[in-house]
C-alpha positions as CSV (number, residue, x, y, z in Angstrom):
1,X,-11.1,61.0,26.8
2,X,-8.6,63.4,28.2
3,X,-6.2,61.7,30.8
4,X,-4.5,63.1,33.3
5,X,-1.4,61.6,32.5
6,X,-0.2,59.5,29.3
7,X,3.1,57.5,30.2
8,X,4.8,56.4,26.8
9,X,8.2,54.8,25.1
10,X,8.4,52.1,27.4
11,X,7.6,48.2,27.8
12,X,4.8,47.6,29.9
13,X,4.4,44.7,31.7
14,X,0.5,44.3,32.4
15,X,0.6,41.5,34.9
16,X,-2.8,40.7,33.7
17,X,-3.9,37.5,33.2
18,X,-2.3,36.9,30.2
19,X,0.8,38.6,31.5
20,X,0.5,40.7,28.3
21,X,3.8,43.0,27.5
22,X,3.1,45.5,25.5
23,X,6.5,46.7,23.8
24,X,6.0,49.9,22.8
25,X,3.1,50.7,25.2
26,X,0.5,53.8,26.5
27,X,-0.7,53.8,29.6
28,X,-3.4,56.4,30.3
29,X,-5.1,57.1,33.4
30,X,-7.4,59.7,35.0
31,X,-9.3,60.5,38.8
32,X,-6.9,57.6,39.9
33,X,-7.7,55.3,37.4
34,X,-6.4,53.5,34.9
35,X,-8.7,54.0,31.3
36,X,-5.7,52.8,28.6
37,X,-3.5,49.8,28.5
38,X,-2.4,49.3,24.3
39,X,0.5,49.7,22.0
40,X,0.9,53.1,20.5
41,X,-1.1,52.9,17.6
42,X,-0.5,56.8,17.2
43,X,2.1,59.7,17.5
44,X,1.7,60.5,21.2
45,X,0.8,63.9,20.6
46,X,-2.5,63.1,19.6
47,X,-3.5,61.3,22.7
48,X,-4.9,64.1,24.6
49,X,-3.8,64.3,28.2
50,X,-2.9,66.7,30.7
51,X,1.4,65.6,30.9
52,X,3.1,62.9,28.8
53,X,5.4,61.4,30.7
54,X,8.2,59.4,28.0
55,X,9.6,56.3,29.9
56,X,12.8,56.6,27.7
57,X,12.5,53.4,26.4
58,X,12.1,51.8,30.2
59,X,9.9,49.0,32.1
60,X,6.3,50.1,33.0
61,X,5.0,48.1,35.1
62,X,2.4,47.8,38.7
63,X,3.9,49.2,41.5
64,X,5.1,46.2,44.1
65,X,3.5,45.0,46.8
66,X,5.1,44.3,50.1
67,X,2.9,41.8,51.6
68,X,4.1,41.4,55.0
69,X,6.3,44.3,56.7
70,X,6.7,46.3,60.1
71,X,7.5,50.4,60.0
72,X,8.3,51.4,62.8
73,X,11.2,48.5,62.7
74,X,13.1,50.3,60.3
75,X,15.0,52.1,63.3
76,X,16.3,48.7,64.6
77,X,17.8,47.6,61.1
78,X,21.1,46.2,62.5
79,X,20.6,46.1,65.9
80,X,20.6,42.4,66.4
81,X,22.3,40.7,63.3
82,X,23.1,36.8,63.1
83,X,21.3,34.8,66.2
84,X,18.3,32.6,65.5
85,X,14.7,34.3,65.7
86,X,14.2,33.1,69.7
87,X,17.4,35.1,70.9
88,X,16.6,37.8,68.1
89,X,13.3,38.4,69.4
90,X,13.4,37.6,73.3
91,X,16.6,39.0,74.1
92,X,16.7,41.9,71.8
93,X,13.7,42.8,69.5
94,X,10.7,42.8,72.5
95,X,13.2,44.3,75.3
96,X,14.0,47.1,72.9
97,X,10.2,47.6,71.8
98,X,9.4,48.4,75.7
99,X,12.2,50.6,76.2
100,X,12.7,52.9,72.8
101,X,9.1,52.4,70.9
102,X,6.8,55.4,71.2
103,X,4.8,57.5,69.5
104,X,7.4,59.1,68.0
105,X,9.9,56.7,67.4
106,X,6.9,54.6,65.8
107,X,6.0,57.8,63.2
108,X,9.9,58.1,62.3
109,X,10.7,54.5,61.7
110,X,7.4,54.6,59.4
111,X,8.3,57.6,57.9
112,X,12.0,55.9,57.0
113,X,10.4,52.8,56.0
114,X,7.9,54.6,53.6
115,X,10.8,56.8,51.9
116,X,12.7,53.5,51.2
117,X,9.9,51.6,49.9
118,X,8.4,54.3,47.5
119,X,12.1,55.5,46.1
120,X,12.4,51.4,45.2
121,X,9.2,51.0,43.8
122,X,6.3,50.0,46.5
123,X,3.3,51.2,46.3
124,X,1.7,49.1,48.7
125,X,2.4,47.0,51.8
126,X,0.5,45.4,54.5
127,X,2.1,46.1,58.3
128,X,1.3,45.1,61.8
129,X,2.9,47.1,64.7
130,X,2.0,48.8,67.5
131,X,0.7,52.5,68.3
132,X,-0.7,51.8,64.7
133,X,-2.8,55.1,64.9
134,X,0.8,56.7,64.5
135,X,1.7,54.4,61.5
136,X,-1.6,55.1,59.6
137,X,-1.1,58.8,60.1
138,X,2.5,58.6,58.7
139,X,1.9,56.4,55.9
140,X,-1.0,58.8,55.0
141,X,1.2,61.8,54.6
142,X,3.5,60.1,52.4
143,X,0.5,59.0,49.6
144,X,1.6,55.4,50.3
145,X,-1.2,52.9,49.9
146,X,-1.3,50.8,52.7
147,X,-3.0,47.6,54.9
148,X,-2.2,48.6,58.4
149,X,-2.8,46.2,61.6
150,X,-2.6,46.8,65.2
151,X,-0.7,44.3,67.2
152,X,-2.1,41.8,69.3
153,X,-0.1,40.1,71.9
154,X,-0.1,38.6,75.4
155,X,2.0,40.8,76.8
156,X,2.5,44.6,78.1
157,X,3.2,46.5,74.6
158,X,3.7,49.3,73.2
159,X,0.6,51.7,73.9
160,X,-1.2,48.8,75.3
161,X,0.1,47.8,78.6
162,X,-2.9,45.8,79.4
163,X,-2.9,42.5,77.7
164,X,-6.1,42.3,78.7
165,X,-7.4,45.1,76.7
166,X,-4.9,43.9,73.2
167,X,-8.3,43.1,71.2
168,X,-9.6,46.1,72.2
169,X,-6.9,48.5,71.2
170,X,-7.4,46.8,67.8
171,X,-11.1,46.7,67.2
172,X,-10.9,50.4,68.2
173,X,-8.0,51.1,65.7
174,X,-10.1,49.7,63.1
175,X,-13.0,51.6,63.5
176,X,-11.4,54.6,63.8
177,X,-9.5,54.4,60.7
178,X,-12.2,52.3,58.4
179,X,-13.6,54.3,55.4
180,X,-11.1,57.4,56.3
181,X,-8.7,57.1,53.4
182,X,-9.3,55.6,50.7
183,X,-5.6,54.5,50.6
184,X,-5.6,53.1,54.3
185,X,-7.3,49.7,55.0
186,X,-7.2,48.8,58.4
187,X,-6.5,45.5,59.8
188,X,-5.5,43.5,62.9
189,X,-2.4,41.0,63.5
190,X,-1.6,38.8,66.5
191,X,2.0,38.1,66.8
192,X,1.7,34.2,66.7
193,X,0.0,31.2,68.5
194,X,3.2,31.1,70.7
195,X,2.4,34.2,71.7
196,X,-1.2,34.8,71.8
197,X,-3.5,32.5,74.1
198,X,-6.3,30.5,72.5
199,X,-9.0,33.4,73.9
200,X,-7.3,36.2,72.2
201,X,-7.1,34.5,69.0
202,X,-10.5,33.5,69.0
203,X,-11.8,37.1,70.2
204,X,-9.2,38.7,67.7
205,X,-10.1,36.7,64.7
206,X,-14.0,37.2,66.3
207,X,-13.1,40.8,65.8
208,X,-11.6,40.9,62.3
209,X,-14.4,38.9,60.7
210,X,-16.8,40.8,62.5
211,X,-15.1,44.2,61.1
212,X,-14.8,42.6,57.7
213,X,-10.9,43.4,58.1
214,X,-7.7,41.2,57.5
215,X,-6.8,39.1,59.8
216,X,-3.3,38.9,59.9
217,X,-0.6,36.3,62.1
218,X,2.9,34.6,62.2
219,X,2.7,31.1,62.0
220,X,5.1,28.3,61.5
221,X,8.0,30.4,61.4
222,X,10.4,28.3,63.1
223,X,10.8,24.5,64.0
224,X,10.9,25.5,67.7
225,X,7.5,26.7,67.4
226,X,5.8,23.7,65.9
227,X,8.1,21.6,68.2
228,X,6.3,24.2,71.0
229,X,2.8,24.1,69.8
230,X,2.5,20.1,69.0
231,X,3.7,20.0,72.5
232,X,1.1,22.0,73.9
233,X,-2.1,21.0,71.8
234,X,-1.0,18.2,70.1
235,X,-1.3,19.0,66.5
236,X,0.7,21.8,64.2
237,X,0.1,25.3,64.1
238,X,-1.7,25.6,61.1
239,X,-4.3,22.7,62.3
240,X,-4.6,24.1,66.1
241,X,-5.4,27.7,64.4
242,X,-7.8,25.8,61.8
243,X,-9.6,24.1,65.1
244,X,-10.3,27.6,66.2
245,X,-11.7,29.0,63.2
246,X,-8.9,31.2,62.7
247,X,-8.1,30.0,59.2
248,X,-10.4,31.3,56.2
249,X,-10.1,33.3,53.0
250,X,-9.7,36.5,55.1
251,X,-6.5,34.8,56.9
252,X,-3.4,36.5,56.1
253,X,-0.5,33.6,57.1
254,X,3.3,35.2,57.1
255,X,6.2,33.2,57.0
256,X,4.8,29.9,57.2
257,X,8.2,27.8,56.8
258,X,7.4,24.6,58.3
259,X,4.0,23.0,57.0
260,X,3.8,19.5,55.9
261,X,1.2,18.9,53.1
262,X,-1.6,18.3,55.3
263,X,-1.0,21.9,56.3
264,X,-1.1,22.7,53.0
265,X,-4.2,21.3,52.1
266,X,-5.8,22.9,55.1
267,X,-4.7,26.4,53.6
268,X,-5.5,25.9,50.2
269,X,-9.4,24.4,51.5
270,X,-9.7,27.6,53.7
271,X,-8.3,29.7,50.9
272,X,-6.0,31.3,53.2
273,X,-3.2,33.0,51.7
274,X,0.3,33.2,52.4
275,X,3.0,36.8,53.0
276,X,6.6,34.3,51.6
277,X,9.7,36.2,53.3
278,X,12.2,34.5,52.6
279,X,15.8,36.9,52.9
280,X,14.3,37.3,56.9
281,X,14.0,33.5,57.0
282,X,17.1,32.7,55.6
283,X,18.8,35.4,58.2
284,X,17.0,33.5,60.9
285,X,17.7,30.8,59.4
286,X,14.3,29.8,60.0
287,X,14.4,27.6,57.2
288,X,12.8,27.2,53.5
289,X,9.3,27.7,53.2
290,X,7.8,25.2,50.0
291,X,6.2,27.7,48.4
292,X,6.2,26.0,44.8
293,X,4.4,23.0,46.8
294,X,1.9,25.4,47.9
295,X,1.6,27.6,44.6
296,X,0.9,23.9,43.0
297,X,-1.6,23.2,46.1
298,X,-3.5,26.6,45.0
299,X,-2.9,28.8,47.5
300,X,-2.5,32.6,47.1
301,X,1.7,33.8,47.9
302,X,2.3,37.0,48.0
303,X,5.9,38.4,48.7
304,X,7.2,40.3,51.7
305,X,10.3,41.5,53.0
306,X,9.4,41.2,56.9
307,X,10.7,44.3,58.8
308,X,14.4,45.7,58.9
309,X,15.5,44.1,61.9
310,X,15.5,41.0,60.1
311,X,16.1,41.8,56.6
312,X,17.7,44.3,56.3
313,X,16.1,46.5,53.8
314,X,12.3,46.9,52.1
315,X,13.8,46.4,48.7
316,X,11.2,44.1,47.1
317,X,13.7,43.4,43.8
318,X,16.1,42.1,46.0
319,X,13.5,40.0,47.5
320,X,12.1,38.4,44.2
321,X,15.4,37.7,42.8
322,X,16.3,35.9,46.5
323,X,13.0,34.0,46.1
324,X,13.1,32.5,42.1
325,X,16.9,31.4,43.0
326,X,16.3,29.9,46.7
327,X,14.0,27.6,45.7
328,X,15.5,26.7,42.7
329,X,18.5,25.3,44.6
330,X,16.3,24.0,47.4
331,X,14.3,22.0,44.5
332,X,17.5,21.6,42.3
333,X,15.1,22.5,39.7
334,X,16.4,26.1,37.7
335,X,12.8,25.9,36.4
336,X,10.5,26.3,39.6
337,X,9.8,30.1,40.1
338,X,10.4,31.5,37.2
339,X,10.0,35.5,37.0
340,X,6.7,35.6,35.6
341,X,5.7,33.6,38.8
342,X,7.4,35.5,41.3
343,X,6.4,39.3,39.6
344,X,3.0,38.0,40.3
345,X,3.8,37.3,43.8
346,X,5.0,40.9,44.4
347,X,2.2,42.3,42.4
348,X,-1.1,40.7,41.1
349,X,-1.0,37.8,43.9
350,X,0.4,40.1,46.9
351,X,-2.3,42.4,45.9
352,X,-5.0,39.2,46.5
353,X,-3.5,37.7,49.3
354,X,-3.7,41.8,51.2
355,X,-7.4,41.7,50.0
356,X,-6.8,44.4,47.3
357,X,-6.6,42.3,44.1
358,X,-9.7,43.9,42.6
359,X,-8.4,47.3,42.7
360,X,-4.1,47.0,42.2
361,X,-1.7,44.5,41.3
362,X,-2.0,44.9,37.8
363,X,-2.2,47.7,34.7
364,X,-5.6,47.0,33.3
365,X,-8.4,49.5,32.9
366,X,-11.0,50.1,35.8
367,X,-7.7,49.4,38.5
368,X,-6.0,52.4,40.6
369,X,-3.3,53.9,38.8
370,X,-0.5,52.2,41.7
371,X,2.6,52.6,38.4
372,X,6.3,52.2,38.5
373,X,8.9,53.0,35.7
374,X,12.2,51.5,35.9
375,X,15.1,52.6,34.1
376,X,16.9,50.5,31.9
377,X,19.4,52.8,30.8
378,X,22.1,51.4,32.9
379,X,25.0,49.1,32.2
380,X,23.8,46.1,34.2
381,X,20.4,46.2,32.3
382,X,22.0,46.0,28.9
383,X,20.5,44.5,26.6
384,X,17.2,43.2,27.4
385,X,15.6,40.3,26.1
386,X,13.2,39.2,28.2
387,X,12.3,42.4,30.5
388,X,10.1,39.8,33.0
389,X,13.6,38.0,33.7
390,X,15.4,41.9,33.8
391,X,12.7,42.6,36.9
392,X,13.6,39.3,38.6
393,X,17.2,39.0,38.0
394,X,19.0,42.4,37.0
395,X,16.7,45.3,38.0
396,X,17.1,46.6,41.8
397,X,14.9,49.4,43.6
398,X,17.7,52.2,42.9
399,X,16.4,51.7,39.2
400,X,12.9,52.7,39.7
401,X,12.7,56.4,38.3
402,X,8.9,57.2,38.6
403,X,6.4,56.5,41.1
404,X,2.6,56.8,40.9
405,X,-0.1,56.0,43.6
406,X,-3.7,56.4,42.8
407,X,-2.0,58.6,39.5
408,X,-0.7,60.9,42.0
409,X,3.3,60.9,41.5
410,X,5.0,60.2,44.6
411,X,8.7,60.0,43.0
412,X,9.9,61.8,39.5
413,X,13.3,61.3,38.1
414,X,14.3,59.9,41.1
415,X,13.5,62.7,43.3
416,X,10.5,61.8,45.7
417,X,7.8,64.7,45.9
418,X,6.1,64.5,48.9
419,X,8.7,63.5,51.6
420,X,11.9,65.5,53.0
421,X,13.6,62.3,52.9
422,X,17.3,64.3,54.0
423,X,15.1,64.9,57.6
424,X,13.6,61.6,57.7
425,X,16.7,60.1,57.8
426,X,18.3,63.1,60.0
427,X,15.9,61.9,62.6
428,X,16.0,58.4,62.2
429,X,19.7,58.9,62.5
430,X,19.1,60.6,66.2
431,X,16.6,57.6,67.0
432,X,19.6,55.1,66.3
433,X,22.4,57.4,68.0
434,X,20.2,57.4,71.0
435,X,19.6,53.8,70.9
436,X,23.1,52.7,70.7
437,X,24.2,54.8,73.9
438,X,21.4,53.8,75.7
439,X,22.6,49.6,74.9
440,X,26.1,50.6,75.2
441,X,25.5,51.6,78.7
């Protein structure tokens, strides 16, 4: 076969179920796909492809997946630092959504989000915002693949100042953007049951199934919130959402801090799956979700960042290195989470838990060609032993040289090819600049 592209002279980490690593690997792939995963067994001139790319003795590996994120948010990122997520969001986060969020701002805060994402190595993430016709258009320009939700809450927002028409606005985002890309899967996302009334999570979820979308929701983020909902219904959040159907294996949970285990067995039974964030909950300081309780309980955790107001950057590195070590010293057990475990949350398991594991989330023939290389020539990734620990514990997101999507490169030798990230950022700059004299005054 000839390839499209051959990458070369670098350790690839398969993430497939053997979590093979291939030392001195070839990846091959062609129309999108991947056709070769092996060790060289020949000099690389005779594998016959269109461009050779040599990894320079680097990491090869899936590109990440961000399983739970919000674009447009990117032009907040510092806005409201240190207070706990009720004053975060009510006294900041939703007043500045109705007065700066539009069309535009929504397309430039994507459009930042994306650039910062693809130069550290995402490939994928799965969002929920509003005016999500304007994300999906943005994220399609930059070659991004993504799972895109419109925003359901009970409350005049962004581009839907009806509450009463919230499911609408979604179910009509959906259909407008099903089967258009093949790199855009639509979705929709109510905020949370504090948030959302019992109708509109029943006629959203309705909605989703009905669509054959992801359903996608905050839940058990904070104590206040179960304190709020066993208040109101009686039972947690996870068990009032399960007694209105809202919980099955198309049920994407984020956050999900504060579950006892009869929560968890309710996941795991309804094979919901789980978006872990946990540099925006210790920020919060919403607390410590028990994720190796719930990997052990069988449920799907894939690995998100959350958006930049709370974070406050998409680097998903960062983020597995936070989760191996927080739970560790939560557990007191330097054993739980080890880096195999938590690459498979940001690839292979993310990639499940967004609906997409049958096509990313792992180098293996027949998958889209969704690559990273990561340069190891640097002093703080000298020597390698163990390149699975390197990912977890050493590399960061300014080390990712190469970027592929669907085979097509979106970033070589650092320099990314489809986006003028100097303007991106020029504009996002104005955004902010405009945003802090409008609060200052």
């Amino acid at each position: 076969m000839e390839f499209d592209r051959i990458i070369y002279n670098g350790t690839v980490i398969t993430v497939n179920s053997d979590f093979e690593i291939i030392k001195d690997g070839v990846v091959g792939f062609k129309d999108g796909v991947i056709h070769l995963v092996e060790s060289r067994k020949k000099d690389i001139t005779l594998y016959d492809a269109g461009e050779i790319i040599d990894a320079q003795g680097g990491i090869v590996m899936p590109g990440l997946i961000n399983a739970h994120v919000h674009l447009p948010m990117s032009i907040f990122r510092g806005l409201a630092d240190d207070l706990p997520l009720a004053q975060w969001l009510n006294e900041y986060i939703f007043p500045a959504e109705q007065k700066y969020i539009s069309r535009q701002t929504v397309r430039i805060g994507t459009l930042l989000s994306c650039a910062e994402m693809i130069m550290s190595g995402t490939t994928t993430c799965c969002d929920g915002y509003f005016y999500e016709d304007a994300v999906a258009a943005a994220v399609l320009e930059t070659g991004l693949r993504a799972v895109l939700a419109q925003g359901v809450i009970d409350f005049p927002a962004p581009g839907v100042p009806d509450p009463l028409k919230n499911v609408e606005a979604a179910t009509v985002f959906v259909k407008q953007w099903k089967n258009r890309s093949s790199l855009i899967t639509p979705s929709i996302f109510c905020h949370s049951p504090y948030t959302c009334s019992t109708d509109t999570l029943k006629k959203a979820k309705q909605a989703a199934d009905l669509l054959g979308v992801l359903f996608q929701i905050h839940v058990a983020e904070t104590k206040q919130e179960v304190e709020q909902i066993q208040e109101m219904h009686g039972i947690s959040p996870v068990k009032y959402l399960d007694s209105l159907g809202v919980i099955n294996g198309n049920t994407l949970i984020s956050h999900a801090v504060w579950l006892d285990e009869e929560d968890m067995d309710v996941l795991a039974g309804r094979n919901a799956r789980i978006a872990h964030c946990p540099e925006s909950n210790m920020k919060l300081a919403s607390g410590v979700a028990p994720i190796p309780d719930m990997i052990e309980t069988g449920i799907c955790v894939g690995l998100g960042t959350d958006g930049c107001a709370s974070n406050n950057n998409l680097d998903l590195f960062v983020e597995m290195d936070s989760a191996a070590k927080l739970h560790k010293v939560v557990k007191g057990d330097p054993t739980v989470m080890d880096a195999k475990t938590v690459i498979k949350m940001a690839t292979i398991k993310g990639a499940k838990a967004i609906g997409l594991g049958d096509i990313i989330g792992s180098l293996e023939p027949g998958k889209q060609a969704d690559i990273i290389i990561i340069d190891t020539q640097k002093p703080h990734l000298t020597p390698m032993y163990h390149p699975e620990s390197h990912v977890v514990y050493a590399v960061n997101g300014a080390d990712v040289s190469d970027v592929f999507v669907s085979g097509k490169p979106l970033v070589r030798n650092y320099l990314p090819i489809n986006l003028d990230v100097n303007e991106i950022m020029r504009q996002a700059g104005s955004v902010g600049l405009a945003i802090k004299q409008m609060t200052a005054s």
